[in-house]
C-alpha positions in Angstrom: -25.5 -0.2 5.3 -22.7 -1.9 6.8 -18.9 -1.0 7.4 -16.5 -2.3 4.4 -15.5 -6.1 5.1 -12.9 -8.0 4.5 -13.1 -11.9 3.3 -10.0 -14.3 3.2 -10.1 -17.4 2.0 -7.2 -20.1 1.8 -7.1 -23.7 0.8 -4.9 -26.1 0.6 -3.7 -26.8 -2.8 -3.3 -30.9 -4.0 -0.2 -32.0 -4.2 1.0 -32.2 -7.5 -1.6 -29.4 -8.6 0.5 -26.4 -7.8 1.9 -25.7 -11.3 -1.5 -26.1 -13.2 -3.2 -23.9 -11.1 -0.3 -21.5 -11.5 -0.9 -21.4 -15.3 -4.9 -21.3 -14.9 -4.0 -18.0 -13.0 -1.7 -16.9 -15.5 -4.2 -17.3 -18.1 -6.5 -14.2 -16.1 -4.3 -11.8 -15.4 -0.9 -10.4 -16.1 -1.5 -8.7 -13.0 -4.8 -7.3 -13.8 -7.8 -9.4 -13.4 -8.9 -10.0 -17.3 -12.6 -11.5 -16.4 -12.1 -14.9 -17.1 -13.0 -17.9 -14.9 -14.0 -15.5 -12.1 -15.3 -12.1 -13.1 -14.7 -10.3 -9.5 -16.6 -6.8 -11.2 -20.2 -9.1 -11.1 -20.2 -9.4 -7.6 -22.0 -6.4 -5.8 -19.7 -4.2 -3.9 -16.0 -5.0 -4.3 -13.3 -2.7 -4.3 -10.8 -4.7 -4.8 -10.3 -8.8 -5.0 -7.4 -11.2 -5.6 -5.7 -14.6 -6.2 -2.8 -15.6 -5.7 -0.6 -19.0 -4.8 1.4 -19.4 -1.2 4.1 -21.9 -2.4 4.7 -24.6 -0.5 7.5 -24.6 2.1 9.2 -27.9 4.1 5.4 -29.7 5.5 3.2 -26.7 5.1 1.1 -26.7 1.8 0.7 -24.5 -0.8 -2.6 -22.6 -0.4 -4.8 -20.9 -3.1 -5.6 -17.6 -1.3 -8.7 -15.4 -2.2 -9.3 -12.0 -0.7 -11.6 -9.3 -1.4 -12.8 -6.0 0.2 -16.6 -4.9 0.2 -19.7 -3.2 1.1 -22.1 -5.9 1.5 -22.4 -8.5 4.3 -20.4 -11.3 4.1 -23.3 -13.7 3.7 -24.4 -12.1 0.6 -20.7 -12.1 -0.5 -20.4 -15.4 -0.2 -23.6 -16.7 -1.1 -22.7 -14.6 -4.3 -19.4 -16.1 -4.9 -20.4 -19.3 -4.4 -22.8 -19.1 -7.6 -20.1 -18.4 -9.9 -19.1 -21.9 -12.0 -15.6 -20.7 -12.1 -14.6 -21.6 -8.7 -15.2 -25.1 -9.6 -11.9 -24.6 -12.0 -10.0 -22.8 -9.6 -10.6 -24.5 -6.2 -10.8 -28.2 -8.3 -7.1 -28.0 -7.6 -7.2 -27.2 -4.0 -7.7 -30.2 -1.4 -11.1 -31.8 -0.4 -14.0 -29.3 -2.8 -16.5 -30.4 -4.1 -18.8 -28.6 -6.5 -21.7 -29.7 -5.2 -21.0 -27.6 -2.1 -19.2 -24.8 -3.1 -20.5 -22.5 -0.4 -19.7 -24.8 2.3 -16.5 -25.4 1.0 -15.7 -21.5 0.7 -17.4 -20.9 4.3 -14.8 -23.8 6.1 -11.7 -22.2 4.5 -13.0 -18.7 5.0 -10.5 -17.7 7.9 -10.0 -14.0 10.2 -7.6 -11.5 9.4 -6.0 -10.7 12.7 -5.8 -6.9 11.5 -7.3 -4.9 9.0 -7.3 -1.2 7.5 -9.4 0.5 5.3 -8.6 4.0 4.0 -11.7 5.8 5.0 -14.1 3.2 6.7 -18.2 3.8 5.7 -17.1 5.0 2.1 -18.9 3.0 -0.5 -18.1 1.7 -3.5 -21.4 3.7 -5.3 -20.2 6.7 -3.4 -16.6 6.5 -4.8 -18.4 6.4 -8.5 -21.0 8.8 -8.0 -18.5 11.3 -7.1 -16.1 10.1 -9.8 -19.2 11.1 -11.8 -19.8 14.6 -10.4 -16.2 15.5 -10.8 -16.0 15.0 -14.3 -19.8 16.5 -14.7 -18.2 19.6 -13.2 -15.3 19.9 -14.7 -17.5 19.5 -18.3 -18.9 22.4 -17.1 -16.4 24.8 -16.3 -14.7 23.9 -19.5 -18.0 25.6 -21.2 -16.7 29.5 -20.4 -13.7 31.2 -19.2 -13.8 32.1 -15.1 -10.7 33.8 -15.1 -10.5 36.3 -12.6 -14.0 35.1 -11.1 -15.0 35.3 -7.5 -15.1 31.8 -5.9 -18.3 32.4 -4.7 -19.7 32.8 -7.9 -18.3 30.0 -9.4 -19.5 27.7 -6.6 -22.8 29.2 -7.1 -23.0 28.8 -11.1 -21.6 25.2 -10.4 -24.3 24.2 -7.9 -27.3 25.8 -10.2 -25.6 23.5 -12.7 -25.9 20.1 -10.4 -29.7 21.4 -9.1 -31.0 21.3 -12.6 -29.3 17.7 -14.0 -31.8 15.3 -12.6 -28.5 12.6 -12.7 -26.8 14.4 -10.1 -29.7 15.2 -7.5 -28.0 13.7 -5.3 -24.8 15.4 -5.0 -26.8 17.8 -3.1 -27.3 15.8 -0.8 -24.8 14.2 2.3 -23.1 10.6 1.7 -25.1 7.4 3.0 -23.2 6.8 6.0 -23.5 3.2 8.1 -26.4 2.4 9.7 -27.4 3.3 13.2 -26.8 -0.2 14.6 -23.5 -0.5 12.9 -22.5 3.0 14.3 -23.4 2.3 18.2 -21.5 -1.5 17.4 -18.3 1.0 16.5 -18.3 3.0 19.6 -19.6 0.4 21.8 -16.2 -1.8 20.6 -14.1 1.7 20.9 -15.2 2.0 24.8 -15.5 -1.6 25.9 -12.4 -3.0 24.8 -10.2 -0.6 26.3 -12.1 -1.1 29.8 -12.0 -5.0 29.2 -8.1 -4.3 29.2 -7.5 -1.6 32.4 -7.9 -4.3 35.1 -4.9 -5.9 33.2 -2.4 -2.5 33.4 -1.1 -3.5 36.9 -0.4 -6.6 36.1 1.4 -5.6 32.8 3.5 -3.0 34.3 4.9 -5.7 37.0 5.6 -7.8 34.0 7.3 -5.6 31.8 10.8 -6.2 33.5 11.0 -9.6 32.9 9.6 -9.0 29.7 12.2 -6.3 28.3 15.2 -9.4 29.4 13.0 -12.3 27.1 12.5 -9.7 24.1 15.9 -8.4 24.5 17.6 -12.2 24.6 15.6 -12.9 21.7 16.7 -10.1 19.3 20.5 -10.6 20.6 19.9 -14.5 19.0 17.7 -14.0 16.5 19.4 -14.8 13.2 19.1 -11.8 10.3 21.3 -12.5 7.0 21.1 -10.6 4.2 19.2 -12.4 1.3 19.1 -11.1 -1.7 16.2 -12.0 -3.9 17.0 -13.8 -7.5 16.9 -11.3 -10.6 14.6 -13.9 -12.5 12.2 -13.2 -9.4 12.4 -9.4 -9.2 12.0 -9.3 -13.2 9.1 -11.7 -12.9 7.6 -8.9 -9.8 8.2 -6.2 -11.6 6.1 -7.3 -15.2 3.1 -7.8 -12.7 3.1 -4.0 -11.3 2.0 -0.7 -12.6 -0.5 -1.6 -14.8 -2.6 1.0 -13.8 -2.6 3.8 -11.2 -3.0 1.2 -7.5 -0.7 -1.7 -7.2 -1.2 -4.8 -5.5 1.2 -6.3 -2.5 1.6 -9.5 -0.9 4.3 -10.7 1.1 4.6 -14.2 3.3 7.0 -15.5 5.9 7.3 -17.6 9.2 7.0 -16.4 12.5 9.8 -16.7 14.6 9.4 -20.2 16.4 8.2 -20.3 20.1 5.6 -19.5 22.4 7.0 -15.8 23.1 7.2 -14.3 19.3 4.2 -16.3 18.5 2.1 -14.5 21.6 3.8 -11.2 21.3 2.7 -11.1 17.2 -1.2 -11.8 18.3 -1.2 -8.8 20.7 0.6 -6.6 18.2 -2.0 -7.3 15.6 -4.9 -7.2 18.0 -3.7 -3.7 19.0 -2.9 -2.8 15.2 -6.8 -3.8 14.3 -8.0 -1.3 17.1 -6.1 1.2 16.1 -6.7 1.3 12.3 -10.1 0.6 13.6 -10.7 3.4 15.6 -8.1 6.1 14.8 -6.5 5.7 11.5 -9.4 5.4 9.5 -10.0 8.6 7.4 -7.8 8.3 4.9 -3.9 7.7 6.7 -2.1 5.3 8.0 0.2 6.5 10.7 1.4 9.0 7.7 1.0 7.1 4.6 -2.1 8.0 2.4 -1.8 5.9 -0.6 -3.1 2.7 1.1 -6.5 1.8 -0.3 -7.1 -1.3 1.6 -4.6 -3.7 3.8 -4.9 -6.8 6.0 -2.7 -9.1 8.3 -3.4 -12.9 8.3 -2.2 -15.9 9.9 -1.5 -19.2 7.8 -0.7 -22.5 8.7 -1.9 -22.6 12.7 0.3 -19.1 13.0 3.6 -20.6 11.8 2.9 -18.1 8.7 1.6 -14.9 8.2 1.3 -12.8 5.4 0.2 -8.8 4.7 -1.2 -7.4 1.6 -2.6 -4.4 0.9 -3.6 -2.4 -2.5 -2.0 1.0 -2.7 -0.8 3.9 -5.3 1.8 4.5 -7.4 5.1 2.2 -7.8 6.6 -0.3 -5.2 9.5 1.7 -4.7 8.0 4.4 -3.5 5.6 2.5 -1.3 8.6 1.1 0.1 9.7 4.5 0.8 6.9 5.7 2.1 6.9 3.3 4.9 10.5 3.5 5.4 10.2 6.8 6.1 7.2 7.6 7.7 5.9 4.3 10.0 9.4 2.1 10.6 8.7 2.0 13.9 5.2 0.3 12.8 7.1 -2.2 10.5 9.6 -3.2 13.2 6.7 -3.9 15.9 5.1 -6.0 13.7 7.7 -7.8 10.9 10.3 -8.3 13.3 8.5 -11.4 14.8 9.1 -12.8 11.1 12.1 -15.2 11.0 15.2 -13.6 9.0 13.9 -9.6 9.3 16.5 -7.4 9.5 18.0 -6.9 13.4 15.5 -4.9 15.4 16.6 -3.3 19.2 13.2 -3.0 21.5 11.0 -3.9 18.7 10.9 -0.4 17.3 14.5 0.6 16.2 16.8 -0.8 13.5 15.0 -3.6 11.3 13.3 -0.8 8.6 15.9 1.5 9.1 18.4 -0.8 6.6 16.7 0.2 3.9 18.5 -2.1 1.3 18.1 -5.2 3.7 14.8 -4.4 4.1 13.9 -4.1 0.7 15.4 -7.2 -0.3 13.8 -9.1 2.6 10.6 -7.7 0.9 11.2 -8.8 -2.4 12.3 -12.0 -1.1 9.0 -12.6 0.4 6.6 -11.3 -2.0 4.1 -13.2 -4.0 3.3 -12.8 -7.6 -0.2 -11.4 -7.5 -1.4 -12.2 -11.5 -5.3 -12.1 -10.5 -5.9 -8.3 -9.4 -9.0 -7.1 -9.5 -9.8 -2.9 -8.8 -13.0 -1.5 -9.3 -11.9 1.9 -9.7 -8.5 1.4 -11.8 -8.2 5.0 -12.6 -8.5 6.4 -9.1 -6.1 7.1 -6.3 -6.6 7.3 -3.0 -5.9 10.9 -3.1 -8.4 11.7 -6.5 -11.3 9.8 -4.1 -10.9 12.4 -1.4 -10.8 15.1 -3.3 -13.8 14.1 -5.3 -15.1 13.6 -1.8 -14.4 17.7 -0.6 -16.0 18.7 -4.0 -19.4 16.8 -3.0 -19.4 18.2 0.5 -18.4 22.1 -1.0 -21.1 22.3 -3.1 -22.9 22.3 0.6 -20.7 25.1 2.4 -17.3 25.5 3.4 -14.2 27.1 2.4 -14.9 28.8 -1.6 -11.5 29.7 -2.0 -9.8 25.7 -1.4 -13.0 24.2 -3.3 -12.1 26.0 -6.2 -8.8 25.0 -5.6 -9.7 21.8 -5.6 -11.4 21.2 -8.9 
C-alpha cells in the first residue's frame, strides 16, 4: 500500500470556451460534486477531488484544473480516470484533446505540485470508513444499557467482547494497514539523504546570506501592496459555494512577483515546505492548525502563477483565523512572493498580521470551486482521529480518556 498521492491536472482552456465550460460546471455542483458528467466517488480511493476554472489573465490562458487526493498509485488513478466518457465533455473545451487519447492527453497536462500536505500520511480512505463504522457500532452498543457510575475498565472490556463476537468488525481488533515496507524505507531514506545532499551547501549559504538580507530587503521596501477590496457580487457568489457540509473547499491564484530573485526564493520555500509537511507535520497538524484534511502548492503558467488549495473544516472565516493566528509567519514566507500581498519585513513579519488586508487579498484571489467532491462529507478531521484512538483503545491504553472519548 502506498502513501496518499496527489494528482494535478491543468489544461488550457479554448478560447472562446471559457463561459460554456463554466456553465457545464455549474450544472454538477453548487459546490458539492452532484455525480454528473464525472462521478469522482467511482474511482477507487479518493478523498477528495475537484474542478474548477483559472480565468484568464493579460496572455496567460484560462486553465481547467483537476485535482484529487488518493490511496492508489497514480497509474491506476489515471488509467481509471481516463475510462470515464465524461472527460470528453469537460476537457472538449480545453486546448488540443482528443478522445481518442484521453489518457495521453491527461498524462501531458498532469503537472507536480511543488508542495504538498496531508493530515495524517498512510491513513486510508477504507481505514477512515471502517472506523467510521466501529464508532457508530459502539456507540449502538452502549446505548443498549445504562453505565453510569461504571469502571472504565469494565466498559472497555464489555465493548471489546461486543466487537470479538460481530464477525463485521473482526478487524477492529486488529492494527491499521500501514504502507508497505518499500514505501516506508523510500520515506526515511528521502528524510536522511536530502538533508545530507544539502550540508555541503551551509558554508556557502551562510557567506551568502549578507548579500542576500540587502536584495530581499530592497525588494520588500519596492514592492507595491494596495489594498483591494474584493467586489460584493464576488464574495456573495464565494460564499453560496461554502458550507454545504462539515469540510470546505479553498483555492486561491496569483502571480509571482516578477524576476529571477522572488521567482528562485518561492521554489526553495516550497521545496523546504514539502520536506517539512513531509517529514514532520504529518500526524494530523499543520504548524498548529488541525482542521486541514489535504492541501497542495502548484505552479501555473511556467511559474508566473501559483495557486494553493486545500480542503479543511468548518467555515472560511475561521480558517482564516486559524492561520492568522497560529502560522502567519508560514503565510508571509510563502504568499509574500505573490505580487500585491500585504507588506511583509524579512519575509516573516507583517503581511498576515493585517488581518483585514489579508483577508480581502484572499477573497480577491479565490476561485469558485462548484465541483467538490468528499468522500467522507460528514467527518472532520478531528471525528477521524478520534475514531482512530477508539480503534487503537480497544487494544490497550489509557481506560479512563478512551471512555472519554466515545
Amino acid at each position: 500500500m502506498p502513501y496518499q498521492r496527489a494528482l494535478t491536472i491543468a489544461a488550457p482552456v479554448r478560447a472562446g470556451a471559457r463561459v460554456e465550460l463554466e456553465e457545464l460546471l455549474a450544472t454538477m455542483g453548487d459546490g458539492v460534486a452532484n455525480g454528473s458528467v464525472l462521478d469522482f466517488g467511482a474511482l477507487t480511493g479518493v478523498h477528495f477531488a475537484r474542478l474548477a476554472v483559472v480565468e484568464e489573465d493579460g496572455p496567460l490562458p484560462a486553465h481547467l484544473i483537476l485535482m484529487s487526493d488518493f490511496d492508489v498509485s497514480p497509474a491506476k488513478h489515471l488509467g481509471e480516470l481516463s475510462e470515464r466518457d465524461g472527460l470528453d465533455r469537460l476537457f472538449g473545451h480545453c486546448e488540443g484533446y482528443s478522445g481518442a487519447d484521453r489518457l495521453g492527453y491527461l498524462r501531458r497536462h498532469t503537472i507536480k505540485e511543488q508542495a504538498t500536505y496531508v493530515n495524517t500520511r498512510g491513513r486510508t480512505l477504507a481505514q477512515i470508513g471502517q472506523e467510521a463504522q466501529l464508532r457508530e457500532a459502539i456507540q449502538d452498543f452502549l446505548d443498549t444499557r445504562d453505565w453510569r457510575g461504571a469502571d472504565p475498565g469494565d466498559v472497555r472490556r464489555a465493548v471489546r467482547e461486543h466487537v470479538e463476537r460481530d464477525p463485521a468488525l473482526a478487524w477492529a481488533l486488529e492494527p491499521a494497514e500501514r504502507p508497505g515496507r518499500l514505501a516506508r524505507m523510500r520515506e526515511k531514506l528521502h528524510l536522511v539523504a536530502v538533508p545530507l545532499l544539502l550540508l555541503p551547501l551551509l558554508p556557502l549559504l551562510l557567506l551568502a546570506l549578507p548579500a542576500f538580507a540587502v536584495v530581499l530587503w530592497l525588494h520588500e521596501r519596492r514592492d507595491a501592496a494596495p489594498h483591494v477590496r474584493p467586489e460584493q457580487s464576488r464574495v456573495l457568489e464565494l460564499a453560496a459555494l461554502e458550507d454545504h457540509i462539515v469540510q470546505n473547499p479553498f483555492m486561491a491564484v496569483g502571480h509571482v512577483k516578477p524576476g529571477r530573485f522572488r521567482s528562485t526564493l518561492l521554489t526553495l520555500i516550497l521545496f523546504g515546505l514539502n520536506f517539512t509537511t513531509r517529514h514532520v507535520f504529518n500526524r494530523g497538524v499543520l504548524s498548529g492548525v488541525k482542521t486541514i484534511h489535504f492541501a497542495r502548492w502548484v505552479f501555473l503558467d511556467g511559474k508566473r502563477r501559483m495557486f494553493f488549495a486545500s480542503n479543511y473544516d468548518g467555515s472560511m472565516e475561521s480558517y482564516m483565523d486559524d492561520f492568522i493566528d497560529k502560522v502567519a509567519w508560514g503565510l508571509n514566507l510563502v504568499f509574500s512572493n505573490g505580487v500585491g500581498y500585504p507588506k511583509t519585513r524579512w519575509l516573516v513579519f507583517g503581511g498576515a498580521r493585517a488581518e483585514l488586508a489579508f483577508k480581502d487579498y484572499l477573497r480577491v484571489h479565490q476561485v469558485p470551486t462548484r465541483v467538490w467532491y468528499s468522500a467522507y462529507d460528514d467527518l472532520t478531521a478531528l471525528n477521524i482521529a478520534q475514531n482512530e484512538r477508539i480503534r487503537a483503545g480497544l487494544r490497550g491504553g489509557d481506560e479512563q480518556a478512551w471512555v472519554q472519548s466515545l
